[in-house]
C-alpha positions as CSV (number, residue, x, y, z in Angstrom):
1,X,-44.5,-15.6,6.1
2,X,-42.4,-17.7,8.4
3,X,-38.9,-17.9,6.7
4,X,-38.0,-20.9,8.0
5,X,-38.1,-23.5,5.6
6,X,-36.8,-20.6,3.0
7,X,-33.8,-20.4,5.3
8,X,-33.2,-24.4,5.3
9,X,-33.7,-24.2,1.3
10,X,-31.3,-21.5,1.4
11,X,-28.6,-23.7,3.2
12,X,-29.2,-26.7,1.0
13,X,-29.2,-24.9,-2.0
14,X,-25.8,-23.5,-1.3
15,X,-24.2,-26.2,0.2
16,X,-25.2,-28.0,-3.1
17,X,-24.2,-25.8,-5.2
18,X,-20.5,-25.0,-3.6
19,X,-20.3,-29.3,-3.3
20,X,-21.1,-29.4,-7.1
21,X,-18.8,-26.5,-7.8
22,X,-15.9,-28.0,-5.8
23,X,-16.7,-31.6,-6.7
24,X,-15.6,-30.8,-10.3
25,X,-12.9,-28.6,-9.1
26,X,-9.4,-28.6,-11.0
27,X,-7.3,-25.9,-10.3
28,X,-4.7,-24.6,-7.3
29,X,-4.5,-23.1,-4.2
30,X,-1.1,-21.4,-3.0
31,X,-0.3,-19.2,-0.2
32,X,2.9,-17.3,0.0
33,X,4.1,-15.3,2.9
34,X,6.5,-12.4,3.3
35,X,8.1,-10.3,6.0
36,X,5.7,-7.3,6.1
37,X,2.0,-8.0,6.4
38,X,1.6,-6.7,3.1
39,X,3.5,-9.0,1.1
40,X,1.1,-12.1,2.5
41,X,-0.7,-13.4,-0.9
42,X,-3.4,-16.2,-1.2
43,X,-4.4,-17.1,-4.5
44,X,-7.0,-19.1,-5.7
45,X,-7.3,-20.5,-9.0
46,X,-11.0,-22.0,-9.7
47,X,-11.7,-24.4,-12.6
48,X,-14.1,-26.3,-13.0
49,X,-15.1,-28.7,-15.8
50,X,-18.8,-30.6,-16.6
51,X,-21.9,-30.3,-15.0
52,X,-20.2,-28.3,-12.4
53,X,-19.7,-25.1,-14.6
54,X,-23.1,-24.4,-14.9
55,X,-24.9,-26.2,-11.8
56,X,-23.1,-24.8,-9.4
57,X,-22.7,-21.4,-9.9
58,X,-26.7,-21.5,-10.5
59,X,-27.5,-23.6,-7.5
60,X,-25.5,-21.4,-5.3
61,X,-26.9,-18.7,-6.6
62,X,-29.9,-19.7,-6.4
63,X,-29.6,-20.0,-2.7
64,X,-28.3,-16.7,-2.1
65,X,-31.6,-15.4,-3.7
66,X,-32.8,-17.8,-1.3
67,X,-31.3,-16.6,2.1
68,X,-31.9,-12.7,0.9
69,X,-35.6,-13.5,0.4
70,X,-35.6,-15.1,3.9
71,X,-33.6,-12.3,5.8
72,X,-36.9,-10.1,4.1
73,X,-39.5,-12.9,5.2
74,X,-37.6,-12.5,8.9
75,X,-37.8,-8.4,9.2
76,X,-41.4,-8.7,7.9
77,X,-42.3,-11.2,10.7
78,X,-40.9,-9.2,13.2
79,X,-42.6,-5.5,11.8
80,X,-45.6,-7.8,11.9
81,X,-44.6,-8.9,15.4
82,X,-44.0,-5.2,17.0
83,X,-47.2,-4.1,15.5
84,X,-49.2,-6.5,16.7
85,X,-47.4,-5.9,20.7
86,X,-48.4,-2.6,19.9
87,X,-52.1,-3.0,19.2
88,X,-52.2,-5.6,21.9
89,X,-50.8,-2.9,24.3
90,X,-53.3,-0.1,23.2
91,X,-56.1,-2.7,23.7
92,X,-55.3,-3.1,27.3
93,X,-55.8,0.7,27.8
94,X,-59.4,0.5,26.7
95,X,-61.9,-0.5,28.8
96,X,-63.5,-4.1,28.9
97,X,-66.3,-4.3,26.4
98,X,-70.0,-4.9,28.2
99,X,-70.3,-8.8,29.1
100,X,-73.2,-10.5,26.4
101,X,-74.7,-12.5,29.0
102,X,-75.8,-11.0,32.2
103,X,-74.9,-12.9,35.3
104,X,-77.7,-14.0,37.7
């Protein structure tokens, strides 16, 4: 399995689904900021109305199924990868089978 085109499904996915999500978008964004490091705040209020409630949570969900299934497509292509490096390695040990055709 080449995860390649599961990765660029992954990326279109969630690029669709955060655009959808966002594209309905009506709510606030503040930041306030204090003297110590921990009286920084950032607060994000989300709300979204229409289509974009449902389709976007599920599209970019969807595409985080997406990327996981590609990051296990990826490690299995490179298992498959060392094992195969490995036979090819213990081949080269062994000697040459016998030639089919004698040479004159």
């Amino acid at each position: 399995m080449k995860p390649d085109r599961f990765l660029i499904s992954a990326v279109v996915f969630l690029a669709v689904g955060l655009y959808v999500t966002f594209g309905y978008y009506n709510g606030s964004v503040s930041m306030g900021a204090g003297n110590l490091l921990s009286a920084w705040m950032l607060s994000i209020n989300v709300t979204t109305n229409g289509p974009g409630a449902i389709g976007g949570p599920v599209l970019t969900g969807f595409g985080v199924l997406l990327l996981l299934w590609a990051l296990v497509c990826a490690l299995i292509s490179q298992a498959r990868l060392i094992a195969s490096w490995h036979r090819a390695k213990d081949k080269l040990k062994s000697p040459p089978p016998p030639e089919v055709f004698p040479k004159n």
